[in-house]
C-alpha positions in Angstrom: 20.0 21.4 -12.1 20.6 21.4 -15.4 24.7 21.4 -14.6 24.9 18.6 -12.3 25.6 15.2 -12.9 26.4 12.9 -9.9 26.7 9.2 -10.4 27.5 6.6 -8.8 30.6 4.9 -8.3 31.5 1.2 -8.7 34.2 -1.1 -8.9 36.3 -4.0 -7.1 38.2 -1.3 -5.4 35.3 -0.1 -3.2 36.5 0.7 0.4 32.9 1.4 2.0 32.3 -1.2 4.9 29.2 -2.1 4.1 26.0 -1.1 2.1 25.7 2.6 0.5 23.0 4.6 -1.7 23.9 5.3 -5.4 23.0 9.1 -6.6 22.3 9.4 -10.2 20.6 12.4 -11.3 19.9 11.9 -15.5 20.5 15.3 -17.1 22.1 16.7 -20.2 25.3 17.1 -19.0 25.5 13.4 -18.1 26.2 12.6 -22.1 29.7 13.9 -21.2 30.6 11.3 -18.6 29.8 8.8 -20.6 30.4 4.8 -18.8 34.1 3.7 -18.5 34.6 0.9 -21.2 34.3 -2.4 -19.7 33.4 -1.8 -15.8 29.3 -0.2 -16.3 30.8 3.0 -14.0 30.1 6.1 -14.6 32.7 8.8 -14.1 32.3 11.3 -11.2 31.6 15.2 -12.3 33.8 17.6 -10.3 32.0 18.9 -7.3 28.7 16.8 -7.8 28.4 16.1 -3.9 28.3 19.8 -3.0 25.7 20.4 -5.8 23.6 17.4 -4.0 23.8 19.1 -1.0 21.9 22.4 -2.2 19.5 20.7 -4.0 16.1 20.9 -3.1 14.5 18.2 -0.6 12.5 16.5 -3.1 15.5 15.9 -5.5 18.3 14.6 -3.0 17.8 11.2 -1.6 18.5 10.7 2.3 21.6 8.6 2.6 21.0 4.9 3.9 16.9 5.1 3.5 17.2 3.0 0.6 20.6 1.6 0.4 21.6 0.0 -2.8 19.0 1.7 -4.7 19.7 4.7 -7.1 17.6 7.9 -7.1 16.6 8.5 -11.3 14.3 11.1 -12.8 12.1 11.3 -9.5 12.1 7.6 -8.9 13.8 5.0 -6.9 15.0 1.8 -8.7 17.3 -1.1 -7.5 20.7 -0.5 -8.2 23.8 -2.4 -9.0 25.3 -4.5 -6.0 28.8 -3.2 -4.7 31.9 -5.4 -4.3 31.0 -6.5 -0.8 27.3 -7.4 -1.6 28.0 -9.4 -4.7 30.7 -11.6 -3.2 27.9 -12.7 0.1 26.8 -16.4 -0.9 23.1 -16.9 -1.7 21.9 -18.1 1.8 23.5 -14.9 3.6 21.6 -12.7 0.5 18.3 -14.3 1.5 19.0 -14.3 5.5 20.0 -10.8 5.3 16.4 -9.6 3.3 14.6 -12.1 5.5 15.7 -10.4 8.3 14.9 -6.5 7.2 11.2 -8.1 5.9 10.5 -9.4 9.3 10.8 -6.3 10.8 9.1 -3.9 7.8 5.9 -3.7 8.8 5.3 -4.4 5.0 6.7 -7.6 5.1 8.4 -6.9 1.1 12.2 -5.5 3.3 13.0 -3.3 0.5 16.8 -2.6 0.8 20.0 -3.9 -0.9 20.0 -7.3 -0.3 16.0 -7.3 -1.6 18.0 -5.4 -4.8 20.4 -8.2 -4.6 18.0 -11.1 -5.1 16.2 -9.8 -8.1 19.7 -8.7 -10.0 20.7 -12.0 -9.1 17.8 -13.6 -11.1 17.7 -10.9 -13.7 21.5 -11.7 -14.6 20.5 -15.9 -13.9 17.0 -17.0 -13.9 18.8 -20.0 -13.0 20.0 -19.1 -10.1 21.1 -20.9 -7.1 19.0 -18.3 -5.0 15.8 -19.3 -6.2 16.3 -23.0 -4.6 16.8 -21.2 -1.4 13.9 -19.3 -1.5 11.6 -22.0 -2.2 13.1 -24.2 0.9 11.6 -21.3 3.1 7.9 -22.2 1.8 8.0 -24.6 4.7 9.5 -23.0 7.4 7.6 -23.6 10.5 7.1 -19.9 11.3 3.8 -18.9 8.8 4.9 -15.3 9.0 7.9 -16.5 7.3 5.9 -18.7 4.9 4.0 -15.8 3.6 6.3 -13.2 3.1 8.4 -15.8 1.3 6.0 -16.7 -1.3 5.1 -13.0 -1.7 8.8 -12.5 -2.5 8.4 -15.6 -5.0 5.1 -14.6 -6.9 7.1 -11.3 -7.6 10.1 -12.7 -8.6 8.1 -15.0 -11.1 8.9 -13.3 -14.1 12.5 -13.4 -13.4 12.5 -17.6 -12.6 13.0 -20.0 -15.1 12.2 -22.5 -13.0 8.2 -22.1 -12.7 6.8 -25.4 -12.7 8.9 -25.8 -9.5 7.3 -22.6 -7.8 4.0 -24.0 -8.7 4.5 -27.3 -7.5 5.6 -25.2 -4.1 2.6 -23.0 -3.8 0.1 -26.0 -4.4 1.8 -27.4 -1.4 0.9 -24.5 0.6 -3.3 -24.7 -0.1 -4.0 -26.9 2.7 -1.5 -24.5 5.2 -2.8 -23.9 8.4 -2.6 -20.1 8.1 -4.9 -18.6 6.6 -2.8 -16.0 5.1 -0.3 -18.6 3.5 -3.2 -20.2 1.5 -4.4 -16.7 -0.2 -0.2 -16.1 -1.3 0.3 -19.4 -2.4 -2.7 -18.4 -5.1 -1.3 -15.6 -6.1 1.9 -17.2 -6.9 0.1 -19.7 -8.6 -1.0 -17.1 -10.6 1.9 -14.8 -11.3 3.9 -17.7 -12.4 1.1 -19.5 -14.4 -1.9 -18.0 -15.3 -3.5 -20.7 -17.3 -2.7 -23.1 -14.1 -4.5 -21.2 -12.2 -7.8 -20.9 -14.3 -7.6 -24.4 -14.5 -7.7 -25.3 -11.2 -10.2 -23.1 -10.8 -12.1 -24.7 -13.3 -11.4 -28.5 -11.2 -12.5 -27.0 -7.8 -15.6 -27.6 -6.8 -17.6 -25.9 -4.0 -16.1 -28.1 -1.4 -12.9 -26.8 -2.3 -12.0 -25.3 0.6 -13.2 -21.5 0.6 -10.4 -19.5 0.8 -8.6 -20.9 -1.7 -11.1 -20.7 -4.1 -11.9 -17.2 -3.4 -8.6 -16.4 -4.0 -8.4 -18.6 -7.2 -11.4 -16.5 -7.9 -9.9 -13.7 -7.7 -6.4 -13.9 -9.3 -8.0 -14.8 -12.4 -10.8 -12.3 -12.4 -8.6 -9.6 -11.2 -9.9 -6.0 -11.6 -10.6 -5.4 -15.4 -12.7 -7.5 -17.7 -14.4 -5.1 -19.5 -15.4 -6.5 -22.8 -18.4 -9.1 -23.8 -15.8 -11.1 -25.8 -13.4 -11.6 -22.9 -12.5 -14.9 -22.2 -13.3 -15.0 -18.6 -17.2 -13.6 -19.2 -18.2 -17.2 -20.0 -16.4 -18.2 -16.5 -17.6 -15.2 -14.6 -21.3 -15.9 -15.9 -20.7 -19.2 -14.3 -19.1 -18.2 -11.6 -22.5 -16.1 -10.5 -24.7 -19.1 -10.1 -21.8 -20.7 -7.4 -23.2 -21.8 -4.0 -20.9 -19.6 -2.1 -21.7 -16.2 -1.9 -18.5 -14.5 -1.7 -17.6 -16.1 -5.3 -21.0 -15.0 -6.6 -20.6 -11.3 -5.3 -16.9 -11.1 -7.0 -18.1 -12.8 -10.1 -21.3 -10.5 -10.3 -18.9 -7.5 -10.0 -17.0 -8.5 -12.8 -19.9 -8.5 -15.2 -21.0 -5.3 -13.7 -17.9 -3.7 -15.0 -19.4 -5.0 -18.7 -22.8 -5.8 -18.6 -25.2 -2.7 -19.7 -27.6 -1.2 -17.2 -30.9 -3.1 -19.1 -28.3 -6.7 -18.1 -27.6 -6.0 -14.7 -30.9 -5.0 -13.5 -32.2 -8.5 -13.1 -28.9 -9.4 -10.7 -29.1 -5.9 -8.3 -31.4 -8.0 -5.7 -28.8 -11.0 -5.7 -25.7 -8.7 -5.3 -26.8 -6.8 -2.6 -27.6 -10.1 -0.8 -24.2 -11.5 -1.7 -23.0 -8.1 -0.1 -24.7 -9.0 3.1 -23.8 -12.2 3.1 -20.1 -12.6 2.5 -19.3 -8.4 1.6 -15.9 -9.0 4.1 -14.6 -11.9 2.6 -13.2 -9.7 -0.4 -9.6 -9.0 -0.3 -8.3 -10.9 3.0 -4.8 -10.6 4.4 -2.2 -12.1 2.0 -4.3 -10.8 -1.5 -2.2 -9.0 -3.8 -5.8 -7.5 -4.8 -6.8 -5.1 -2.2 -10.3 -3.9 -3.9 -13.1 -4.0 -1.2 -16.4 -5.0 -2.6 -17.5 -1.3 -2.3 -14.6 -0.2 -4.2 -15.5 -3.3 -7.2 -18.7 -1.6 -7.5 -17.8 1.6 -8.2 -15.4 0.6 -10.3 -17.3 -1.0 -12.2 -20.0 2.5 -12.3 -17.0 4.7 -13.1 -15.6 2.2 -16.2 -18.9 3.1 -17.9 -19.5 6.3 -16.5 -22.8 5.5 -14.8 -22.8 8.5 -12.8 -26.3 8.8 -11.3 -26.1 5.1 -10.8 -23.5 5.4 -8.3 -25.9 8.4 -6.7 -28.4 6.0 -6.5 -26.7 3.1 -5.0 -24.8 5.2 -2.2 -28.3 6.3 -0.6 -29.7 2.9 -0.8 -26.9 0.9 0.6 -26.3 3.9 3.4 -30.1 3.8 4.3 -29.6 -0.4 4.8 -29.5 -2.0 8.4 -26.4 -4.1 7.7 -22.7 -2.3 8.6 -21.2 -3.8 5.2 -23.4 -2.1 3.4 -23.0 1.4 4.6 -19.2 0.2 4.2 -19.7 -0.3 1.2 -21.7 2.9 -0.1 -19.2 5.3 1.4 -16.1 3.5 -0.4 -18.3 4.1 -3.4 -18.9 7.7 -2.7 -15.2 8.0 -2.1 -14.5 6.8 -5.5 -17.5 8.9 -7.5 -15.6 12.5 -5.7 -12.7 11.0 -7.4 -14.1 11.1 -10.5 -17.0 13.1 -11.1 -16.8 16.7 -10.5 -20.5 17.2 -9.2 -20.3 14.0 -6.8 -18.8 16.1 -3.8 -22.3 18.2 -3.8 -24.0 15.6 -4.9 -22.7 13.0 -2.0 -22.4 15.7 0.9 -25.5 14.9 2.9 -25.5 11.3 3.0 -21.8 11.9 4.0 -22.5 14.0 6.7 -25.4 11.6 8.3 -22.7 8.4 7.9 -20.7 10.2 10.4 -22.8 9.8 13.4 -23.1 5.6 12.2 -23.3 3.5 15.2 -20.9 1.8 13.8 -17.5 2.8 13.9 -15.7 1.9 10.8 -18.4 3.2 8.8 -18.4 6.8 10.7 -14.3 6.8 10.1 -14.7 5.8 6.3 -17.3 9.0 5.9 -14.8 11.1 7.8 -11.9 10.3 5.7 -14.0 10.9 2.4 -15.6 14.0 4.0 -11.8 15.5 5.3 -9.9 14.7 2.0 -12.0 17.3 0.0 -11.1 20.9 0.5 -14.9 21.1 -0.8 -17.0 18.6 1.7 -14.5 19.6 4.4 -15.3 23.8 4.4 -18.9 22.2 4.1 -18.8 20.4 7.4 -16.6 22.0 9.3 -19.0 22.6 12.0 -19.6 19.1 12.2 -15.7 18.2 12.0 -14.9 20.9 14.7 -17.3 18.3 17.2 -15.5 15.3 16.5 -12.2 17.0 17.5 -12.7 15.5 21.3 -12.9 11.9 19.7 -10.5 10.3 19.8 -10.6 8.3 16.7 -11.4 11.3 15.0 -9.0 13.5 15.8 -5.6 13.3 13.8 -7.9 13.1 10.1 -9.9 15.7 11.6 -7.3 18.0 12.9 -5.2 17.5 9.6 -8.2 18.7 7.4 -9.5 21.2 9.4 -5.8 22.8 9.5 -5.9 22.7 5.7 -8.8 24.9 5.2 -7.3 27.4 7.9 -10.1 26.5 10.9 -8.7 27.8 14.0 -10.4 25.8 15.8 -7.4 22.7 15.3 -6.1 25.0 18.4 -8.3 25.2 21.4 -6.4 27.1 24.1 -5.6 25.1 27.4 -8.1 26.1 30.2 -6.3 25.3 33.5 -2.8 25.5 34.1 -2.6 21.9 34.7 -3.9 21.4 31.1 -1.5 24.0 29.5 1.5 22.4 31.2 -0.3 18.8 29.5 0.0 20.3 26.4 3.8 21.9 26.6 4.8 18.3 27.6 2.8 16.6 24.7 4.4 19.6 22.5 8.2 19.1 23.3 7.7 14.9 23.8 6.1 15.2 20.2 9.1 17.4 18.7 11.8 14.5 19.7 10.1 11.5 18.9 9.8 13.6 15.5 13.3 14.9 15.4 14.8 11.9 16.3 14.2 10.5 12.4 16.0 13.8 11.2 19.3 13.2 9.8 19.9 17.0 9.7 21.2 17.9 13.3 17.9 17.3 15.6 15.2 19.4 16.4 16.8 22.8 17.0 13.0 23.7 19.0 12.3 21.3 20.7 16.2 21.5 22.3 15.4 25.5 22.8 12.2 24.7 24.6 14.1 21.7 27.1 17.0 23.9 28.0 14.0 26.9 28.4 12.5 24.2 30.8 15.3 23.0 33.0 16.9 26.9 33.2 13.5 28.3 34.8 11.5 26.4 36.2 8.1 28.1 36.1 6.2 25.1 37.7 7.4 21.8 39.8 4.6 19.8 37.5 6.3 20.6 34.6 9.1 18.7 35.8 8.1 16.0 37.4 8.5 12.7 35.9 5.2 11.4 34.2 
């Protein structure tokens, strides 16, 4: 490792047809290739492809995962466009990412022409691509709309132009979608703080909700830890609102700052906001993804309240509303990630949350219960029983595989089931195999050929 330097290779006489990953592995050696005066390439090191090539998994980078971004010290960042991707005009740039984002289930289309976008601002925050960009804010199609302005609020440090992406987002408050509305705060936001807070400051209750839930929470955000703050005074405010969804995020933000003697007298009121409007948090289209039970334990952990959080997870779990069982196991999930005694602590209150009648609660307790070695060797009687649900059964298996329970593998009964299971086995090997970029599954091949050469049953043949 310590002898290899690949680079990457640039220049107007590229030959590739089209987009191409970038290798650059930083190391020692690489202060004797230094770049070529005037073109930013770096010179090639004799034999660096066959080097890649016997480097471990983790250090090589798949060709065409991430085209146009360069693999450096463990990480993946954008990369310099090649001749063929700088000369494509703005609109076929933004076409081109619009089309990857559509289909990412992400929406963000990471790839080259993504890459290409934010050079293009980086080298011109005035930029021709920005105008085209913002004329897709009102595109008819709202999945268009929202992954556009998500683009934009990241882009914001790069554009000179942010009074104009302002004036865009405030278009979008009154958009039908739902969605729309929350990303056109955050862009808001990212590209002016202070407009934000102000607006938040003009909106009154009959604002209309989403909006000002998400104003409330692109200027809270997750930390304001200090009495001398600048938002306490609006947060403070903020927790005599009439809606209750503003009230619980605003309460949680004082929780994260307020001593335990302070924030006794509002523990009623936050677990009735909880009730009330616990959901609302953190809807589609927020950058902040910090469910109200997540908040609250963040807000324990910052001051190290740790028998706090003890308390609060038994009596939200004993409480009749879903939310609120919700909520206690996202906060057990975050005490075992902090406190070494919580797993003990937290394991039979886990254990009875996986029976809930409700099911999002019983799979939140089962994926805090199977992503500790410790709670999972715990319960692994109890684990082994949920293997036959169905909803339970890929975090179960995983976990229980882990910890070396045999139990992952129950052996077929009937013959009819074992031939089941074969078929689910080799069907399961290609759909895996056919992402490998290494020559296919060599046994799931083995065990089709073994198939069609003898066959041991008609069933096992037959079409499904």
């Amino acid at each position: 490792m310590s002898n290899i330097a690949a680079v990457r290779e640039s220049g107007p006489a590229d030959p590739s047809p089209g987009p191409r990953a970038r290798l650059v592995l930083c190391c020692p050696i690489a202060t004797a290739c230094p770049p070529v005066s005037g073109s930013g390439a770096w010179a090639r090191f004799p034999g660096a492809d066959s080097w890649i090539r016997r480097l471990p998994l983790r250090f090589r980078y798949r060709i065409g995962e991430y085209p146009g971004h360069e693999y450096t010290e463990g990480r993946i960042r954008p990369g310099p466009l090649t001749a063929r991707e700088s000369a494509q005009s703005p609109t076929d740039l933004v076409e081109s990412w619009l089309a990857t984002a559509l289909k990412s289930s992400s929406g963000e289309g990471y790839g080259s022409a993504r890459s290409g976008i934010f050079e293009a601002l980086r080298s011109d925050p005035t930029h021709p691509i920005a105008e085209h960009l913002l004329a897709l804010v009102e595109h008819p199609d709202p999945g268009v709309r929202s992954i556009v302005l998500q683009l934009l609020a990241d882009l914001a440090p790069l554009n000179s132009r942010r009074s104009a992406l302002v004036e865009a987002a405030e278009s979008c408050f009154t958009d039908s979608d739902m969605q729309v509305r929350r990303r056109a705060v955050w862009l808001v936001a990212a590209a002016d703080h202070d407009r934000a807070r102000h607006l938040l400051l003009v909106c009154s209750s009959d604002c209309e909700p989403v909006v000002r839930l998400a104003l409330v929470e692109a200027v809270i955000g997750t930390r304001c830890p200090h009495q001398e703050c600048p938002c306490q005074v609006l947060v403070q405010t903020l927790m005599k609102d009439s809606d209750p969804a503003v009230r619980l995020r605003a309460g949680l933000a004082f929780a994260r700052s307020a001593s335990a003697a302070e924030l006794v007298p509002t523990e009623a009121a936050l677990v009735q906001d909880l009730v009330a409007a616990g959901a609302r948090l953190a809807g589609p289209g927020s950058r902040l993804r910090w469910s109200a039970g997540e908040l609250w334990a963040s807000a324990l952990v910052v001051q190290d309240r740790e028998s706090d959080c003890y308390r609060w997870v038994a009596q939200l779990l004993a409480r009749p509303e879903p939310v609120c069982r919700h909520a206690a196991v996202e906060m057990a999930h975050q005490a075992i990630r902090r406190w070494r005694a919580a797993a003990s602590r937290l394991s039979c209150p886990l254990a009875a949350a996986l029976g809930d009648d409700v099911a999002e609660v019983g799979s939140a307790a089962a994926a805090v219960i199977c992503a500790s070695l410790e709670l999972t060797g715990a319960h692994a009687d109890e684990l082994a029983e949920l293997l036959e649900v169905p909803r339970f059964r890929e975090v179960v298996s995983m976990a229980l595989g882990r910890i070396g329970d045999r139990r992952i593998h129950r052996p077929p009964v009937t013959e009819s089931e074992a031939l089941a299971a074969l078929r689910r086995e080799v069907e399961s090997g290609h759909r895996e195999c056919a992402v490998d970029r290494t020559g296919g599954c060599s046994l799931g091949q083995a065990v089709t050929v073994l198939i069609r050469s003898f066959p041991l049953s008609p069933a096992l043949r037959a079409p499904r």
